[in-house]
C-alpha angles and dihedrals in degrees: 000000000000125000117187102205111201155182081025129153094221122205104221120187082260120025141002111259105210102210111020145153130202125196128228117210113176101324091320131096109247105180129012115181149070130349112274141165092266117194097193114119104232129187098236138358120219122201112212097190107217101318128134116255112199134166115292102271111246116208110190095179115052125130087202138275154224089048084311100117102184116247092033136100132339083006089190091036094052095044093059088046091052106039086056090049089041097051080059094065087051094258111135100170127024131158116236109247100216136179137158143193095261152350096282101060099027087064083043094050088047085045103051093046097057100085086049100057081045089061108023126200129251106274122034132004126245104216102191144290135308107197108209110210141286085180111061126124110265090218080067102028090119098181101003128116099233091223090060081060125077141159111286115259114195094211086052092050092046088047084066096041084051090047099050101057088215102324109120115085105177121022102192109213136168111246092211099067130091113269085009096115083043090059096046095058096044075052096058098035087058099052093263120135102236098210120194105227147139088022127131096212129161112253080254097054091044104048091047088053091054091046089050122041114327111097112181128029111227109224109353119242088354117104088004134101111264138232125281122174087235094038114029089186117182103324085054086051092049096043088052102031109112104213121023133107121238135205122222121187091210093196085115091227101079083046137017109238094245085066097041077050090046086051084048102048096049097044097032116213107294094067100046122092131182135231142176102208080193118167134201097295086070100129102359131102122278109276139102127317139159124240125174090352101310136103109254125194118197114198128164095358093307116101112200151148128271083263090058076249100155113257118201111288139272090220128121116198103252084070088052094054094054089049104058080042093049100029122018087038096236116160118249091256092045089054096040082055087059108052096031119021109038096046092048087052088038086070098032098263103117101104080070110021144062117032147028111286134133108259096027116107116272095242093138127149125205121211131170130247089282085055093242107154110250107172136359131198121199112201084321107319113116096224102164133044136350127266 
């Protein structure tokens, strides 16, 4: 089937092409460009009026949304519930953030997933699993129950990968502890983003770690230990590493936006990737919620502990992308970058994923000028709103 998408403002890996269109042949995007006389015959012809059409938005950390809290419950039931609530908020493709108490679910949560990461649901696709933690430093745990955290143990590490028969993208661990290093690199050997997070490890042990094998930093400045000007700790390793990717939760509430800038200026854009660490208040009223074995309440766009300890977020990453636009002062292709591009090449999808180009998937969203989601596309498939 054949879908002709006009009178578009599209967002291309360089520039915004004012009035665009871009061509769907068969799930894949066959044309992305300028408006042009187009002889194809085509099976319908959608008119976008004047919204902006951008790659599909890719979260790869998320811990779930709209009362959906990822692990628990109906877990295929839940997936199909939140891959159509998610499409709305412009995300085509996320990896499930997952964690558990011990060893024993935690294999049966990465088991039972597995056939339905095999056959995904309409809306948006779930692309694997991030397994965050269980071995973080409890001086860094943020949100975490300590008794959900131990010491790594590489047989217990290759026992998931095992399991997962290549679904898990992005295992977080902390560098400090013991086996950790060891697990990175079985990680990296098997095709799984080792990503340095909740550690409380010296500027030395972290930047070793980023020029080894971790690869990625989880939440940026967040769960980590800070800068000092005598000891630049984790967030100095990851402003002066060359080559690692970082997250930002870009709610402007886990981080101020001249830090988020700060993160961006360092890394440039093409090492920045944004993520909404949401949790299961996403999209719900302020009251009280669970999240990695801990009470959470979520009041006035801020979910926490009793402690006021931060909890995960209630963004969705729409409101993410306005925000690097509005308030870090990013361009609409830089932030566009952010939210789409870099996490789809974090976990090895960029060769389909993550911007207009002929031969990616046509997974796009469209949103007005207030960057409020319109309309979304999954491989083809038109899965939120009407035209």
């Amino acid at each position: 089937m054949n879908t002709l998408l006009t009178h578009c403002q599209l967002v291309l890996p360089d520039r915004v092409e004012s009035d665009g269109m871009v061509l769907v042949r068969d799930g894949k995007i066959a044309y992305a460009g300028p408006k042009k006389d187009w002889d194809e015959i085509v099976d319908q012809q959608l008119d976008l009026d004047g919204l902006t059409l951008a790659p599909g938005f890719v979260d790869i950390h998320v811990h779930g949304g709209n009362g959906i809290t990822f692990g628990e419950g109906d877990l295929a039931a839940n997936t199909r519930a939140y891959s159509a609530w998610v499409a709305g908020k412009g995300v085509t493709g996320y990896l499930m953030s997952v964690a558990s108490a011990d060893k024993a679910s935690l294999l049966d949560i990465i088991g039972a997933y597995v056939p339905i990461l095999e056959n995904p649901p309409a809306g948006a696709e779930p692309l694997g699993l991030h397994l965050e933690g269980p071995y973080l430093n409890p001086k860094r745990k943020g949100a975490f129950n300590p008794a959900w955290l131990r010491e790594p143990s590489t047989a217990e590490a290759h026992e998931w990968i095992t399991a997962a028969q290549g679904w898990i993208k992005q295992v977080t661990l902390a560098t400090e502890l013991s086996n950790a290093g060891e697990i990175a690199r079985e990680c990296r050997e098997n095709g799984v983003v080792p990503a340095l997070g909740h550690t409380d490890a010296t500027y030395e042990i972290a930047r070793a770690a980023l020029q080894a094998d971790f690869t990625h930093v989880t939440h940026t400045f967040n769960a980590q230990r800070g800068f000092d000007h005598r000891e630049p700790g984790v967030v100095g390793a990851v402003l002066t590493s060359e080559s690692a990717t970082a997250e930002i939760i870009a709610d402007m509430k886990h981080v101020h936006p001249a830090a988020v800038k700060l993160l961006w200026k360092c890394l440039g854009t093409e090492r920045l990737v944004g993520v909404t660490d949401a949790m299961s208040a996403a999209g719900l009223a302020d009251g009280e919620y669970a999240l990695v074995g801990n009470p959470v309440w979520v009041k006035d766009g801020k979910a926490t502990l009793a402690d006021g300890t931060l909890a995960g977020s209630i963004a969705t990453m729409d409101q993410c992308l306005a925000n690097l636009v509005n308030k870090v002062g990013m361009s609409l292709p830089e932030a566009v970058r952010v939210v789409a591009t870099n996490p789809a090449r974090v976990i090895g999808l960029r060769a389909r994923l993550g911007t207009l180009e002929a031969g990616k998937d046509a997974s796009l969203t469209a949103f007005d000028g207030q960057f409020t989601v319109r309309w979304t596309m999954v491989r083809g498939e038109v899965c939120f709103g009407t035209l």
